[in-house]
N, C-alpha and C positions, 0 to 999 in steps of 0.2 A: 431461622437459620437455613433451612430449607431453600425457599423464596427467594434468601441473597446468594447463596449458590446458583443454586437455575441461573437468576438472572446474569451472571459475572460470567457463567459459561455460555452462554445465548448471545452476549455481547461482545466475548469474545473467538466464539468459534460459526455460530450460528444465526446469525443480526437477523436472515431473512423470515426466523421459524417466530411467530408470535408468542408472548410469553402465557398467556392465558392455556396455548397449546400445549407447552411445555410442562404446565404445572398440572394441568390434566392426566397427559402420561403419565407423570411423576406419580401423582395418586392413583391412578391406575397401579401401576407399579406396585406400590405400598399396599394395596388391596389385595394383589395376587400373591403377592409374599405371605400376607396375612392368612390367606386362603388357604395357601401351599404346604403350611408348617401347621403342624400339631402342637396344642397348648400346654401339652408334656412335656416337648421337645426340651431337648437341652442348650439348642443353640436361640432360644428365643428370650426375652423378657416380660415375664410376669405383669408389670406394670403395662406394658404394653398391650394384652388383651383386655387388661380392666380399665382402660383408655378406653380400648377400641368398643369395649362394651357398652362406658359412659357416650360416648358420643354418639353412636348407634341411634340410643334416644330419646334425642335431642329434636327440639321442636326446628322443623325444618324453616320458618319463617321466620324465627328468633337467628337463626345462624347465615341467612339471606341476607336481612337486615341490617347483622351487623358488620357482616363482610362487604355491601354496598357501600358504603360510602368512600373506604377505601379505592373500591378495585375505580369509582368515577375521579377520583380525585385522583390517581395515577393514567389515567387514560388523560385527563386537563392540563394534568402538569406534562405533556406531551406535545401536545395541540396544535397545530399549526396554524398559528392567527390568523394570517393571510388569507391560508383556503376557508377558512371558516368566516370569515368576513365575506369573500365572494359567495361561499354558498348560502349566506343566512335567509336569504328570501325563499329558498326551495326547503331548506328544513321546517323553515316557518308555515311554508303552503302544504307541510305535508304531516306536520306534527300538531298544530292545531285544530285541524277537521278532527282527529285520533283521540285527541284528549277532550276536547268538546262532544264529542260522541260518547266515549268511553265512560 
């Protein structure tokens, strides 16, 4: 819910701020809030720190892996075929020395 918000506001106030930037802040955001308030507090939710707890420790490679395919598949579904047709020969000259090495 988060994410279609951002986005609906980025597209229509902001086109030029990239959305990966945005949801960055946003978590930012959410962390300092986090930070800021006490787990007493009366204005917070319960559920909310035993969230922030569970995720806390959380295998940072398992939560990588699964949020990749998404964020390449929305960056595809973007694409601009054209430019990416003309530059296929320089990705190519520059992405398989990297991966043959690697």
């Amino acid at each position: 819910a988060i994410g279609s918000c951002i986005t609906m506001f980025l597209e229509r106030h902001f086109p030029a701020v990239p959305y990966s930037v945005a949801l960055f802040a946003a978590g930012m955001l959410a962390a300092l809030i986090h930070a800021c308030k006490s787990k007493d507090s009366s204005l917070t939710w319960p559920s909310w720190y035993s969230s922030v707890d569970m995720w806390s420790h959380i295998n940072p490679h398992l939560l990588f892996f699964s949020f990749l395919p998404a964020l390449i598949f929305a960056k595809a579904m973007r694409l601009n075929s054209q430019l990416a047709a003309t530059c296929i020969y320089q990705v190519l000259l520059l992405a398989c020395p990297g991966v043959l090495l690697g």
